[in-house]
Structures are given as structure tokens and as C-alpha cells.
N, C-alpha and C positions, 0 to 999 in steps of 0.2 A: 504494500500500500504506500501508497503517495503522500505526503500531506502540504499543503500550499498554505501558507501564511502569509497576509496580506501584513505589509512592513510594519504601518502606522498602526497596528495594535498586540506588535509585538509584547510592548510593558505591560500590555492588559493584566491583570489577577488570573480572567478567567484562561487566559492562551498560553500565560505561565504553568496554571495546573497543569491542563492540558498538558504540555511539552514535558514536565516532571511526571505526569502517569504513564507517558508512553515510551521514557528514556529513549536508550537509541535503536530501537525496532523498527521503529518505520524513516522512511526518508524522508526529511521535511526540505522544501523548495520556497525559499521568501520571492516574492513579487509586489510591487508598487500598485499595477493596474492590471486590471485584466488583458489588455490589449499587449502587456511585455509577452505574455503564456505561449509559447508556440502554438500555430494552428494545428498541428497534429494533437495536442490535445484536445483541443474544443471538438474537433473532428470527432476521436475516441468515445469524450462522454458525451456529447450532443446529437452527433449524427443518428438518424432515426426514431427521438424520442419526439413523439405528438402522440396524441389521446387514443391510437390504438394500442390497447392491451398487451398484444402480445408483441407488438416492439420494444413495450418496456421491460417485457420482461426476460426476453433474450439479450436488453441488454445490462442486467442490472450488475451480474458482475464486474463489468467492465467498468458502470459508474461507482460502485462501492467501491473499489479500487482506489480510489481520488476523494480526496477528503480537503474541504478548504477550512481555514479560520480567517474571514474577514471583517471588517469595521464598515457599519451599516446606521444611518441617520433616522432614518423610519420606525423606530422600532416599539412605539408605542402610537395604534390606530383606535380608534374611537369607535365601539361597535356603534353603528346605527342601523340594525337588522333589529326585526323583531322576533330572534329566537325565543322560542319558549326558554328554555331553560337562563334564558339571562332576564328575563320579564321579571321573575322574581323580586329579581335585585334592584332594576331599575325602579320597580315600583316602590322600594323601602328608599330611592333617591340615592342608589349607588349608580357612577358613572361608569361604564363597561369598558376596559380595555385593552384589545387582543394584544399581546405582547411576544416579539419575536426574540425568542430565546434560543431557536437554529431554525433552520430550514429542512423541509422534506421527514420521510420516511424510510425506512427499510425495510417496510412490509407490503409495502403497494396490494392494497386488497382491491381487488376488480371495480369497485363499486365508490371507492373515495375520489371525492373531487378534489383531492391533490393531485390525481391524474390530469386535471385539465388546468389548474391555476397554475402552476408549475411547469408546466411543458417545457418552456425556453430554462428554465435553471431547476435541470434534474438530480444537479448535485447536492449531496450531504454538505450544509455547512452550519459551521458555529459562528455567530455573532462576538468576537472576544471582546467587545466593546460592554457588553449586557450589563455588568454589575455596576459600573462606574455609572452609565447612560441612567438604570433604574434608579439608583441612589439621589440621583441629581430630577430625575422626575417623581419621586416621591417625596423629596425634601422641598418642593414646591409647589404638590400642592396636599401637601400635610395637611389641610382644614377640610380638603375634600373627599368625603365619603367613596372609595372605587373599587371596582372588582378588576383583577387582573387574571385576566385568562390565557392562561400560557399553553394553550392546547388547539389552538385554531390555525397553526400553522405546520403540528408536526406531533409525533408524542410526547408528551410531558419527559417522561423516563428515559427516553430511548437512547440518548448519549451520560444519562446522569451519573454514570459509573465513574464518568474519566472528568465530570464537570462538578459534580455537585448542587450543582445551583438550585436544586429544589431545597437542598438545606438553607442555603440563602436567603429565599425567597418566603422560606417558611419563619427564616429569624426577622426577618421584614413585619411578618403580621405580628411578632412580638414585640417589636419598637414601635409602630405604626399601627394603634387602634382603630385605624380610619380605611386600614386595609383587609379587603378579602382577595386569598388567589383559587383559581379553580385551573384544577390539572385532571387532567385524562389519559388514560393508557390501555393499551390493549397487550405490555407486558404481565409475563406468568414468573410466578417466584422471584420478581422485585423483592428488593430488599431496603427498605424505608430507612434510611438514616435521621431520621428525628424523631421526636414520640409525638404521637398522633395529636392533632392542634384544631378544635374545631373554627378556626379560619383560615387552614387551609385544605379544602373542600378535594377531597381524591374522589375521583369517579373510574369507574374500568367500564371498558366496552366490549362489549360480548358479540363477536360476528354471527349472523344466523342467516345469512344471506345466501341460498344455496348456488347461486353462482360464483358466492367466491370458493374457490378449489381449495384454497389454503386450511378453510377449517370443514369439519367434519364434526358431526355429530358427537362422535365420542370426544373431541377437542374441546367441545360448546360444554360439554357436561361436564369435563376434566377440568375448565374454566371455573365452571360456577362454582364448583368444588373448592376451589383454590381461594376467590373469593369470599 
């Protein structure tokens, strides 16, 4: 595996861990901008991915392979959807907002619309900017009631081994009464690094979708179990 660091957030906290979980096993590659990257990469992980299926899925080895840590401006969106599941909150006068804590997945199930929002950037990345960016957008607007949902761009869990940041995130709602965060996973035998905090809200998602091939009947069951 590959790993591509974007320069300017080299210092980051979070791109330090990073680099100390993975010592020297992988090959890491620093880059300024995208456009230094040779086109033979973009070629590699890009060529072929749009919203057919099974493009993606032939090529997914080849994009797991390539792993980036970038520094990204956007990273706190203002849900204006009226999901059920965020009504709740907005009704108690919490403001919703989707927080990108990495990007993608590595479980592409048939049926998520990360297949189609994501087409042009099918790569795994980590934002190493996240802790620094959140810290500085919660310390201003500390008087404002918000939910922060760290699940609409990717699984909550899915890099937290080598990141931590659900520990972060969850010592957030400890410093900050004004904070709820809501995380989602469709990982099995997770292992929670913090004790359980009723404001930070875990949800698991259960596939039952019989198109997607990945789960099975007995997986759905062996799930719930688990739960």
C-alpha cells in the first residue's frame, strides 16, 4: 500500500498518529497538489469508477491500495435535509452538522449512495486537518446547541483503529454540553475505546437488502447477535 500525504498537514495531530500506527510498513509519498501525482496514478485509481457496480468492484483492490491524508476547508456542512432521524434534534433547536472526518468506504454495498456522490474521488482519505478545524469550530460556536454527525460521508469506525478520533470526539461532548455527535457503522466486533456517553449517540446498521451479495442471512443474524 501506498500512502500520499498532502504537505500542508503534515504537523496535523491527526497525520502524526497516523504515521506512528503504521511505522515503516507502508510507503508514504508527500505531494503539494494533486496535479504534482503522476497521471499513471489517477489512471490506476480513477479509470473506470462511475455508478456501475461492478466497475467498482473489480476495481476496488486496486483503489485500497492508495490511501491519501489530505487538508480539506469544507469540513463542517449544515444539514438542510429533512431526515427523519435528524428531525428529532432539530426540533429540540439542535443545529445538524454533517462532519467530514474521511472520505468513502470499504465496503461499497450495492445499494449506498456513496456509489454515486463519490464517483470522481473513489479514494480512501483522511482529512489530517479534522481535530485542529473541529476544535476551532466548536470553540465558536460554544453557545450553540449542535449535533454533529460524523456518519454521512463514510463509516464512523472504519479507519478509527489507526485515528482514534471517535475518542476525541466523544471527549468533545465532555467539554462541550452544547454538543451531541451521532456515529454509524456497519462494523462487527468494534472495539469502543471510551465508556459508553449518552451524547455520543452509536447506531449500527444492519444490511437486509437482498441485492446486496455481501450479507446473507446468517451475517444479518450473526449481526444482530453481536449487537
Amino acid at each position: 500500500m501506498k500512502i500520499y500525504i498532502q504537505k500542508s498537514v503534515m504537523d496535523y495531530k491527526c497525520t502524526q498518529d497516523v504515521i506512528a500506527h503504521i511505522g515503516e510498513k507502508y510507503e508514504i509519498i508527500q505531494y503539494d497538489k494533486y496535479t504534482e501525482l503522476a497521471k499513471e496514478l489517477f489512471l490506476d485509481i480513477w479509470d473506470n469508477f462511475n455508478i456501475n457496480y461492478e466497475n467498482y468492484t473489480q476495481n476496488l483492490s486496486r483503489r485500497n491500495n492508495h490511501f491519501f491524508i489530505k487538508k480539506w476547508t469544507n469540513l463542517f456542512v449544515e444539514d438542510n435535509k429533512d431526515f427523519t432521524s435528524f428531525e428529532i434534534y432539530k426540533k429540540l433547536w439542535y443545529t445538524v452538522y454533517n462532519v467530514k472526518i474521511w472520505m468513502n468506504c470499504n465496503l461499497w454495498c450495492k445499494y449506498c449512495y456513496l456509489l454515486n456522490t463519490t464517483k470522481f474521488t473513489p479514494e480512501i482519505a483522511i482529512y489530517g486537518n479534522i481535530q485542529e478545524e473541529t476544535l476551532k469550530f466548536v470553540e465558536n460556536h460554544k453557545d450553540k446547541k449542535m449535533l454533529l454527525n460524523l456518519w454521512e460521508y463514510t463509516d464512523t469506525f472504519m479507519l478509527d483503529k489507526i485515528t482514534d478520533l471517535t475518542v476525541f470526539f466523544n471527549n468533545l461532548t465532555l467539554k462541550y454540553p452544547n454538543i451531541l455527535i451521532e456515529s454509524r457503522t456497519k462494523l462487527q466486533n468494534l472495539t469502543l475505546k471510551f465508556d459508553p456517553n449518552p451524547n455520543f449517540i452509536l447506531g449500527f446498521s444492519v444490511s437486509i437488502n437482498e441485492l446486496d451479495k455481501f450479507w446473507k442471512k446468517e451475517q444479518v443474524l450473526s449481526k444482530l447477535n453481536y449487537i
